[in-house]
N, C-alpha and C positions, 0 to 999 in steps of 0.2 A: 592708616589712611581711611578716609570716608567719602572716596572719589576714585574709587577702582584705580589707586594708585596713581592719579594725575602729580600728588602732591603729600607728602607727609608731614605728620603732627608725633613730635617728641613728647609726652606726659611725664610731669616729673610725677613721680609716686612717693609716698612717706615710707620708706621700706630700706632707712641708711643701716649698713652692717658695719655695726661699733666694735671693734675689739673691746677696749679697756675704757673706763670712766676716773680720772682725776680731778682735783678739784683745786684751788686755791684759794684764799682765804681773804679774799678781796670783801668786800660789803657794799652790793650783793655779791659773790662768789661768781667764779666763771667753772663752768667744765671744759674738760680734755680729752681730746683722745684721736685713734686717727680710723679712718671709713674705708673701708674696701671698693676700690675703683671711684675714690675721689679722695683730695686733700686731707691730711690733717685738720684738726677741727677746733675751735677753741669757740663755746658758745656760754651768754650768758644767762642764769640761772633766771635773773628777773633784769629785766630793760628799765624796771619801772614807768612801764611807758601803758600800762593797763592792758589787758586783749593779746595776743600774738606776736610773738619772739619774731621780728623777721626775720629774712633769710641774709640782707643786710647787714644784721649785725655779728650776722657767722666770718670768723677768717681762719687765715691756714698761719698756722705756725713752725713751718720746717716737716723734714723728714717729709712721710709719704704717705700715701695709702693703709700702710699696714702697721704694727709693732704700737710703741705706747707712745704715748705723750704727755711728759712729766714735768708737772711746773714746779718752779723752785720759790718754796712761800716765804724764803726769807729775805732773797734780794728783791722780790715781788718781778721780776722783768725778766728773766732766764727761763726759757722751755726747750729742755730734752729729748727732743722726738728723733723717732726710730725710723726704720726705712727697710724694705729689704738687700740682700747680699750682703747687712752690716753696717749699711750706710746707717749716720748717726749725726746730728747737726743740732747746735745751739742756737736758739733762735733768741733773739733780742726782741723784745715786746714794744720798746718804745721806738725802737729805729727800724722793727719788721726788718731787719736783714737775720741769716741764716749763716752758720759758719760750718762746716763741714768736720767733724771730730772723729771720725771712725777709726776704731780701733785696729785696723787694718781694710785700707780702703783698695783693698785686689777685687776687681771685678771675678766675680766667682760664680754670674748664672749659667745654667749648663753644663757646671762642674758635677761633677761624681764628690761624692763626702771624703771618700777615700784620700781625694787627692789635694786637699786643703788644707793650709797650717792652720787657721782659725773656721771654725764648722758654726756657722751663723745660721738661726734658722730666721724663716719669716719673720714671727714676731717674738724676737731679741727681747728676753728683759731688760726693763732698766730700772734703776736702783735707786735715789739719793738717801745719802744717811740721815735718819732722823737727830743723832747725833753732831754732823756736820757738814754742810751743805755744799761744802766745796767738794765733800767725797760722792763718787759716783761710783755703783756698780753696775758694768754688762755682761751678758753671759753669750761666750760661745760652748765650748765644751770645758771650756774653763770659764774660772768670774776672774775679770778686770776689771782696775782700779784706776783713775786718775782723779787728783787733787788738785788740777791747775787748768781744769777749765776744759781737758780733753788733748792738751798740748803732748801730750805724754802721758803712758797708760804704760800700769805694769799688772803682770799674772800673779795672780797670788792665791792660785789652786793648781793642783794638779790636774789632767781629764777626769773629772767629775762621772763621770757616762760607762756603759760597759766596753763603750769602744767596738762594740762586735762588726767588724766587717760585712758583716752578713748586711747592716742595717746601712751603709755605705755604697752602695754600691750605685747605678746607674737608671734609670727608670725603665722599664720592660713597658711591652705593650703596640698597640697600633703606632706610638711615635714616640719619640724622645723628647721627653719636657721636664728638665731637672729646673728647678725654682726653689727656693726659701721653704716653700711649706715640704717638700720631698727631703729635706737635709736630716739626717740623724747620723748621732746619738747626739743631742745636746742640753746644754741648761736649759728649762724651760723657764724655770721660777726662781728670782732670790729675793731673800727677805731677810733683813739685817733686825733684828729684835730692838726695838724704844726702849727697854727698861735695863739694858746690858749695849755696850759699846762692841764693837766686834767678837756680839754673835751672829752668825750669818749663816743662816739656811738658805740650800738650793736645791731644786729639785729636775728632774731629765725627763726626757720626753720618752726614753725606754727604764723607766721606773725607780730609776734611782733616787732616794735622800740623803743629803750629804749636811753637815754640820760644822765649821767651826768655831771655837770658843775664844780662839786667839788673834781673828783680824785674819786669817788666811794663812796663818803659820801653822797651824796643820789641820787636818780634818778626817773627821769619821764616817766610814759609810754603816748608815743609820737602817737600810733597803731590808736587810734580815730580821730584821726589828719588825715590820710590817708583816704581820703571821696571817696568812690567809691572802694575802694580796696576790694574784694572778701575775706573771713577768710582764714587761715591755709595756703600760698603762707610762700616759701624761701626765707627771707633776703639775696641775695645771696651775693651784697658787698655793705657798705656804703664808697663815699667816701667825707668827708669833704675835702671844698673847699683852694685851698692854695693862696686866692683870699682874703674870706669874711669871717671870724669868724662864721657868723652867717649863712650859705651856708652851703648846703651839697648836695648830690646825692645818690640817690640808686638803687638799678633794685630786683625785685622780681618776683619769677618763679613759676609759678605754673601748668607746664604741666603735674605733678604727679596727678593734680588733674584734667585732661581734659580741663585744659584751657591753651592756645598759646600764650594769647596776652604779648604785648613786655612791662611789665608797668616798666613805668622810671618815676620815681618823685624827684624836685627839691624842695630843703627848703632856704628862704632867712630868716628866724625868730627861727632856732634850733630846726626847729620840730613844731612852735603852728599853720601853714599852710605847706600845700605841694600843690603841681603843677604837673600833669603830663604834661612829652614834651616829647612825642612818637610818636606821632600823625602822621608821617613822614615814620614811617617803616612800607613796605608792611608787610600784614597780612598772615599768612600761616602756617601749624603744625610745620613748624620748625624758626618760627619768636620771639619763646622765649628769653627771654634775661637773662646771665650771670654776665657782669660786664659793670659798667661805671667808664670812665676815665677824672677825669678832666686836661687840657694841665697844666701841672704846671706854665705855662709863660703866657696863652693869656688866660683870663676871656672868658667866652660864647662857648671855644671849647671844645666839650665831643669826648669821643672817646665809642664806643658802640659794646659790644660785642655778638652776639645771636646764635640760635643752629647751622646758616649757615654761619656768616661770622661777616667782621668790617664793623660798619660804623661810619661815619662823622658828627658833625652840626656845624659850625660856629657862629650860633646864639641861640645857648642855647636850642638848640632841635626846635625852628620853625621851621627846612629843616633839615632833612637826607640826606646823600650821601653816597653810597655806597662805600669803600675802597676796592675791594676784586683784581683788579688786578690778579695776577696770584697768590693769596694763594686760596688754594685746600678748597670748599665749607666742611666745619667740624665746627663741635660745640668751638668757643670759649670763654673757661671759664676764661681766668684771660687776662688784659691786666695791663703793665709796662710800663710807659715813665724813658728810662736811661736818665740823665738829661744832662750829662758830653756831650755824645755824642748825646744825642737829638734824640733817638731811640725810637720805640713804638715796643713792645717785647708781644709775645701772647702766650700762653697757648693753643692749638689747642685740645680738648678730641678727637684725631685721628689719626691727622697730622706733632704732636711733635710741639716743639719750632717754632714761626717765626719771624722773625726782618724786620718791615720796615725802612730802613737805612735812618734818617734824616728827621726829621716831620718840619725844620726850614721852609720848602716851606707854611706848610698848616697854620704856625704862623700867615706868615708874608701875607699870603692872605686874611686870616682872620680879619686884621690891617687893610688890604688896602682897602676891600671893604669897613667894619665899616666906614672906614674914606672916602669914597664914589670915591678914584682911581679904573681910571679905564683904558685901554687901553695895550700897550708892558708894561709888567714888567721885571724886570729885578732881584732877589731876592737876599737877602745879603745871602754869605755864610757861613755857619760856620766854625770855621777855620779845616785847614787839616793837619794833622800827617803825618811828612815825615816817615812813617817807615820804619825801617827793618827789612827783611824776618829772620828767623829765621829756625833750623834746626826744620823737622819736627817726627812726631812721625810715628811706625812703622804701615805701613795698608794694607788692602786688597784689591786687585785693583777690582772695581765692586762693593763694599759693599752697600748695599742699604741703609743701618740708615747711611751713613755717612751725616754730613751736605755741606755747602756753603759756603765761605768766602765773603765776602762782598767786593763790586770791591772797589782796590786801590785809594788813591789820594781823589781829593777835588770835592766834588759834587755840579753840579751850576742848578741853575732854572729859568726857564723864564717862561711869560706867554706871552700867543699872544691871543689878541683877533679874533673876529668869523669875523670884515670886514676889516681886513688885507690882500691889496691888493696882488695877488698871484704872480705878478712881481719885489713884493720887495723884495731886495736886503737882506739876513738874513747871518750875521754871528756873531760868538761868539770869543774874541781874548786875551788872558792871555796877559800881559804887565807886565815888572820887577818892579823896584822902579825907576829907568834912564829914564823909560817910551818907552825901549825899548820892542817890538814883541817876545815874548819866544814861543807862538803856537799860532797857530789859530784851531778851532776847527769846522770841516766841517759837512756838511751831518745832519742837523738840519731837526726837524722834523719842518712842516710849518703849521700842522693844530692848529684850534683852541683850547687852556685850554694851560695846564700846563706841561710844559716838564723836564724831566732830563737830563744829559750828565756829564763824569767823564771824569774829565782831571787827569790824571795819575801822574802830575807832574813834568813831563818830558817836554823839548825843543822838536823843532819842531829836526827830523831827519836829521843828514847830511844829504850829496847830495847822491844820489846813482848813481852808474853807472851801465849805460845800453851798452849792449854785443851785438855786431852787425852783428859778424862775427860764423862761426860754429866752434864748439867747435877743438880743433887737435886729426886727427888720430879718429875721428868722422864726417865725412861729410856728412853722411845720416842725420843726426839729423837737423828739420826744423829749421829756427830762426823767431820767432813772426816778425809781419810788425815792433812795437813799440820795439823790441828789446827784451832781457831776463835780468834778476840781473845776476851780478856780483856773480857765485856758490858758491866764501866759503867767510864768513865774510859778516856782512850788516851793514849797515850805524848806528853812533852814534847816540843814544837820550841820554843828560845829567838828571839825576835826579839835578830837581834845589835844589838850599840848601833855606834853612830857611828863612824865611823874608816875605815880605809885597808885596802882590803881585795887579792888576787894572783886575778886569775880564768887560770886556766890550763890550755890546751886540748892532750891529745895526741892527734893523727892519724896512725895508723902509728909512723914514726919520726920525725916533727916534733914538734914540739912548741912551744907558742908561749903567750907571758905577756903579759898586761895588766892597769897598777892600775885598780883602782876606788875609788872615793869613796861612803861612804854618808854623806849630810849628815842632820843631827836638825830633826826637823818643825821648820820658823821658828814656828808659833802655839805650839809648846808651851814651858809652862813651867816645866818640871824641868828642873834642870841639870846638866850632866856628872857631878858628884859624886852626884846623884839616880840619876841613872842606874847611876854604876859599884855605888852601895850592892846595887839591885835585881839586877846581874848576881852579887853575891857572894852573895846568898840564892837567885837563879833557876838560880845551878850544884850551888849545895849538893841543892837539891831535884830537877833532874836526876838529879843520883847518888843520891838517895835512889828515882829511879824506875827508876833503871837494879836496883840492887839488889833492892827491891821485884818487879820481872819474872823477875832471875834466881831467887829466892827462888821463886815461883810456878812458872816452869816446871822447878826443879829435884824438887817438893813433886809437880806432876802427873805427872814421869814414876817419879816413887815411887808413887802412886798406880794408876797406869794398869799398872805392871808388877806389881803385889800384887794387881790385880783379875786381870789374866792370871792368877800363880800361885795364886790360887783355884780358878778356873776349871780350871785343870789338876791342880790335887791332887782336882775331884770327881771328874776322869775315870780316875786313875791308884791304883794300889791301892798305898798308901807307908804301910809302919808309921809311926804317928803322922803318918797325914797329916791327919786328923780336925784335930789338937788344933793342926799347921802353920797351917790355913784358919783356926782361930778367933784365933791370935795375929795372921795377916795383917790378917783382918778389925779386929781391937782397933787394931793400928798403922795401917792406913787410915782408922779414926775419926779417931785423935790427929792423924795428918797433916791430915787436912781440916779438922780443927778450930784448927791454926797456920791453914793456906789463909785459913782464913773470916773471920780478922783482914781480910786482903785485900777482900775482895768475899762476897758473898753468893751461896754455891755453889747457890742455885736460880733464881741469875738467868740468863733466856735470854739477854738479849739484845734479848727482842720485845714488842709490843707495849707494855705499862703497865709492864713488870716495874722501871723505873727510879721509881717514884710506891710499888710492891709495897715494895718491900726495903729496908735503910737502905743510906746511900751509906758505903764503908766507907775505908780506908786508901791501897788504888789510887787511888781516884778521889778520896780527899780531897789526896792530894798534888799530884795535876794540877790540881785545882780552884784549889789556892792559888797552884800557879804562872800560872795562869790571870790572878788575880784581882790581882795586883801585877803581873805583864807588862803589863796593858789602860791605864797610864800610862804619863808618864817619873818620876815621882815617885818619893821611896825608901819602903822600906817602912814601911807603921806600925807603932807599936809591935805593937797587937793582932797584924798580920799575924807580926811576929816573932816572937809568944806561940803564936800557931799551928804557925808554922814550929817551934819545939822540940817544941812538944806532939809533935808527930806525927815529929818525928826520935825522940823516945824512945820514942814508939810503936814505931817501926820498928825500934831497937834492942832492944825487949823480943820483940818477934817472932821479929829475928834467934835472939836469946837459945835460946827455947824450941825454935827448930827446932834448931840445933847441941845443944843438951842431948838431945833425943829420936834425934837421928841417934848421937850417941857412945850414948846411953840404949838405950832401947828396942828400936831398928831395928839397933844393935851388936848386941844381945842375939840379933836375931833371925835377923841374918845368921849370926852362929856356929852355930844350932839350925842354920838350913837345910844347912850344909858338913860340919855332922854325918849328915844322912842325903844327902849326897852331890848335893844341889841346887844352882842356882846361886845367886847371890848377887842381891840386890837392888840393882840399880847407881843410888849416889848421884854429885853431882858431884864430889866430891871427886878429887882426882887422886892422890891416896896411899890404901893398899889401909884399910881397915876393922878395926884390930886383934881 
C-alpha cells in the first residue's frame, strides 16, 4: 500500500519456483514444468514474435503446483503432470482437457506415511520410456507401470526405501501439517537408461539406490556401493549415461540433514562401484546439489546444478567451471539439454525458466582439448532457422514474469587464446556458396576464452546516405562534421534465403573456416522458387538503393560546396562575383529540387515530421523491400507494378541529374575557371569538359 492502507496494489515479481524443466521437440520447442503456488506451466522457448515472451502465451497443462510435467514427444499432444497426494492427469494439448490417472487416487493429506498403501511424496517422479511412449513410470515407494494411457497401472518393484518407521510417522511441533513434502521413505528419482530397454534406476529420499536390469523383475540394492555416503541423503536425480549402458550419474542432497556438501557420484559397472567427482565445487551452505546432466553428444561433459547456480566439467568432474554468466544466483533444481536445438534449459527454485542458447561451443571445446588443440578456434555452427516473425499475443507493457526471446539468426563461436598478439588483425566474415562477402561482422571481443556473436542473417546494409546540408525552412538546426542519415527510410539489409553458407574467422595470421546451414522456417509455406523469385526483385531494389544514396550524397556535397562558394564570393571582392552567387544560388535550386524526388528536404528527422511530409522515392524503395521480404512468398503482381514504377522513377531521376551536371553545372564550372575559381567537384572521375 502507498496510502496508509486505503487501498492495496498486488506486484507481480519475476521470482517463479520451478521444480523441474522438460522440453519437447516442437520447432521452436516449448518447456515444462510445474510452479510452486501457481499452475503447471507450459512456456514457449521463442514466440518468434521478437522482444518478450508474454505472459499470454504461458498455459497450464494439468496436474498442479508441484511434481513434473512431462510431454510426450512422440504423440507431440500428451502431458503427464504431477500433482500432489499422487494426483496425476494426462492432459490433452489440442483439446486442453485433463483426465485424472492416479495411481491410486485416496486422498492422503494429513496422513501419517505409516498408514498408506502407496506413500506419494510432493514431487512424484514421472517417467516416459525413451524406449516406448506408451510406458510410463511413477514412484511411490515402489515404481509403477501403465501401458494404456494410466487406465491401469501395475507394481513392478518391491518398497524400494528402508521402510524405517521412524521416517513415517506424524509431524511434531507448534501444529500438525502432514503434506506431500513430509512423506517418507519414498522414490524420489527414476530413470530408465536410452541405450538398454528395461534398465531402470530409482533412487529414495532416505538414500537409497536401487537398480533393475529386467524391466522390474527383480532389483538390487545398489546404497552399499556408495562408500562414504552419510544415511538418509535425497536421491535427487539419476541420470544413466547416453554414452555407456553401464554408466550412470547421480547427485544427492542432504542439506535437510545439516550437511552442504555437493556429493556427485559416477558408476561405470551399474552400481557394483561408484566414484565421487565433486571434488571441483567450492564448498559453502549453499553448494548443495540438485541435478547432474550428462551432454547427450560428448562423453565426460556433466552439466551440474546446486543451490547457487550451473556449473561445468569437461573431464568427467576432475575440473568444475562455473556457468553462471548472467543467470541470477537461485537454486537450480532440474536441468534439460533440448537436443534439436542444442539448448541447456534450467529449472531455477526462484528465478523461473532459463535457456542457455546453444551448448554446440562447450561440445566442441571439450573435443578439442581431449584431443589436445589448441590456439584460434573457430567452432562449427549449428545450423540456423530462417524464421518467421509471427503475430504476437496480447500483453502488458512492463510486465515483470514476461520472459526473453532469444537473439535471431545463426550463432557463431570462436576461441582466442591468452597470447594472442593485441595488434592482430581479428575479424569474422559470412561468405554465400559463390564465395562471395554477404557481411562481415565487427567489433569482436579480443580477450582471451571463448566468445559469442549473432549474425541475424541478414547482408551487410545498403549504402546509406549522408545529408550535408541543413534541413529547409530549418536553418538553426546544427549539421554533425560527418554529416546526418538521410530522415525517412534507411538503407536495405536482405534476409538471405536458405542455403549453405562459409563463416570464416581471421586472427592474426590464422585463419580458420566453418559451414553453416541456414534451414527455411518448417511452418512456412513459400517455396524455394517463392523465395528465389523474391531475392531477384529484393537485389534489384538493393541496387536501386545503393544508387539512390549515391545520387543523394553526390547532389549534397554539390550543394554544400555552392553554399560555401556563396558565402565566399559575399566576402571577396571578384568581378562578376555578384552574378557567380546568383547562378550558384539558381543551380542549388535545381540540384535540391532532383534531391527532393528523394525525400522531403524539410524533413528533420524529429518528432511528427514523418505524418508532416509525403514519404518519397528513398523511403518508398525500402518500404517495398520491406513489404515482400516480411514472407517467403514471391512477389505480387501489384508489388512488381510497384517495383518498375519506382525503377523508372529512379531512372528519370538519374536522367535529369546527368542532364543538369553535363547542363547547367558544366555551364557553370567553365564561368567559374574563367575568373580563376575552383571548380565545383562532382563525382565523376573524369574532368568536366
Amino acid at each position: 500500500s502507498t496510502n496508509r492502507g486505503r487501498s492495496w496494489h498486488r506486484p507481480q515479481l519475476p521470482i517463479a519456483q520451478m521444480y523441474h524443466a522438460n522440453v519437447d521437440d516442437r520447432i521452436p520447442y516449448f518447456v515444462y514444468g510445474n510452479r510452486q503456488d501457481g499452475p503447471s506451466t507450459r512456456v514457449p522457448s521463442n514466440t518468434l514474435t521478437g522482444g518478450e515472451i508474454a505472459i499470454g502465451e504461458f498455459r497450464s497443462v494439468g496436474g498442479c503446483e508441484v511434481g513434473f510435467a512431462v510431454p510426450d514427444t512422440v504423440d507431440d499432444r500428451t502431458v503427464w503432470s504431477g500433482c500432489y497426494d499422487g494426483i496425476l492427469e494426462r492432459h490433452d494439448l489440442e483439446t486442453g482437457h485433463s483426465r485424472n490417472v492416479s495411481v491410486w487416487p485416496l486422498a492422503i493429506e494429513s496422513w501419517p506415511a505409516a498408514e498408506l498403501l502407496y506413500r506419494f511424496q510432493w514431487t512424484h517422479p514421472i517417467e516416459i520410456s525413451p524406449h516406448d511412449h506408451e510406458t510410463v513410470y511413477v514412484g511411490s515407494q515402489h515404481v509403477h507401470r501403465t501401458t494404456n494411457g494410466g487406465q491401469s497401472w501395475e507394481v513392478i518393484s518391491p518398497d524400494l526405501t528402508s521402510n524405517d518407521p521412524e521416517l513415517q510417522q506424524r509431524m511434531g511441533g507448534l501444529t500438525l501439517d502432514d503434506a506431500g513434502p513430509t512423506i517418507a521413505p519414498v522414490v524420489f528419482a527414476i530413470s530408465e537408461s536410452a541405450l538398454e530397454p528395461g534398465v531402470i534406476w530409482a533412487g529414495t529420499n532416505d538414500g537409497y539406490v536401487q537398480l533393475t536390469r529386467d524391466g522390474g523383475a527383480s532389483w538390487t540394492n545398489l546404497t552399499p556401493n556408495l562408500r562414504g555416503l552419510p544415511p538418509r541423503g535425497t536421491i535427487s536425480n539419476i541420470q544413466p549415461s547416453r554414452h555407456d549402458p553401464a554408466t550412470a550419474y547421480l547427485t544427492v542432497d542432504r542439506h535437510q540433514l545439516g550437511d552442504f556438501e555437493p556429493y556427485v557420484y559416477k558408476t561405470i559397472d551399474y552400481g557394483r562401484s561408484w566414484t565421487r567427482i565433486d571434488a571441483g565445487i567450492p564448498r559453502g551452505p549453499l553448494s548443495f546439489a540438485h541435478c547432474v546432466r550428462e551432454d547427450p553428444t560428448r562423453p565426460g561433459l556433466l552439466y551440474l546444478g546446486t543451490e547457487n547456480g550451473v556449473w561445468v566439467t569437461f573431464d568427467d568432474g576432475r575440473a568444475w567451471h562455473s556457468m553462471q554468466s548472467n543467470l541470477p544466483h537461485a537454486p537450480v533444481h532440474w536441468i534439460t539439454v533440448q537436443e534439436h536445438f542444442n539448448d541447456l534449459v534450467i529449472a531455477t527454485y526462484g528465478r523461473g525458466f532459463w535457456i542457455l542458447d546453444d551448448i554446440t561451443p562447450l561440445q566442441q571445446l571439450a573435443a578439442a582439448w581431449q584431443e589436445g588443440t589448441t590456439g584460434v578456434l573457430l567452432l562449427e555452427p549449428r545450423p540456423a532457422y530462417r524464421f518467421r516473425f509471427r503475430e504476437p499475443a496480447m500483453s502488458q507493457p512492463g510486465d515483470p514474469t514476461a520472459g526473453r526471446n532469444p537473439e535471431y539468426g545463426a550463432s557463431l563461436h570462436y576461441y582466442l587464446p591468452a597470447d594472442l598478439d593485441e595488434e592482430a588483425e581479428l575479424a569474422l566474415v559470412i561468405l554465400d556458396a559463390d564465395g562471395d562477402t554477404v557481411r562481415t561482422i565487427g567489433g569482436l571481443d579480443r580477450e582471451a576464452g571463448l566468445h559469442r556473436r549473432w549474425w541475424d542473417l541478414r547482408s551487410e546494409r545498403a549504402r546509406a546516405a549522408k545529408i550535408r546540408t541543413k534541413p529547409a525552412e530549418n536553418p538553426h538546426l546544427p549539421v554533425p562534421d560527418d554529416g546526418r542519415e538521410v530522415p525517412d527510410g534507411r538503407p536495405i539489409s536482405i534476409l538471405m534465403p536458405p542455403g549453405s553458407y562459409e563463416v570464416r574467422l581471421t586472427a592474426g595470421e590464422a585463419t580458420r573456416s566453418r559451414s553453416l546451414t541456414v534451414l527455411k522456417d518448417p511452418t512456412s509455406a513459400g517455396s524455394a522458387a517463392d523465395i528465389a523469385a523474391q531475392m531477384e526483385v529484393l537485389w534489384d531494389l538493393y541496387g536501386m538503393h545503393d544508387r539512390s544514396a549515391a545520387l543523394i550524397d553526390e547532389i549534397e556535397w554539390i550543394r554544400k560546396q555552392l553554399a560555401d562558394l556563396r558565402a565566399r564570393l559575399r566576402d571577396r571582392d571578384l568581378e562578376g562575383g555578384g552574378e557567380l552567387a546568383e547562378r550558384a544560388a539558381a543551380l542549388a535550386e535545381e540540384m535540391a529540387e532532383i534531391e527532393g524526388s528523394f525525400f522531403d528536404l524539410r524533413h528533420t528527422g524529429a518528432g511528427q515530421d514523418g505524418l508532416r511530409w509525403k514519404r518519397l522515392l528513398y523511403s518508398r524503395i525500402g518500404s517495398l523491400a520491406s513489404l515482400i521480404m516480411g514472407s517467403d512468398y514471391a512477389p505480387t503482381d501489384q508489388q512488381l507494378q510497384v517495383h518498375r514504377l519506382l525503377a523508372d522513377e529512379l531512372a528519370d531521376v538519374e536522367a535529369r541529374f546527368e542532364a543538369a551536371k553535363d547542363g547547367s553545372l558544366g555551364d557553370f564550372n567553365r564561368a567559374l575557371r574563367e575568373r580563376g575559381v575552383p571548380n565545383i567537384i562532382t563525382g565523376r572521375t573524369e574532368p568536366i569538359p
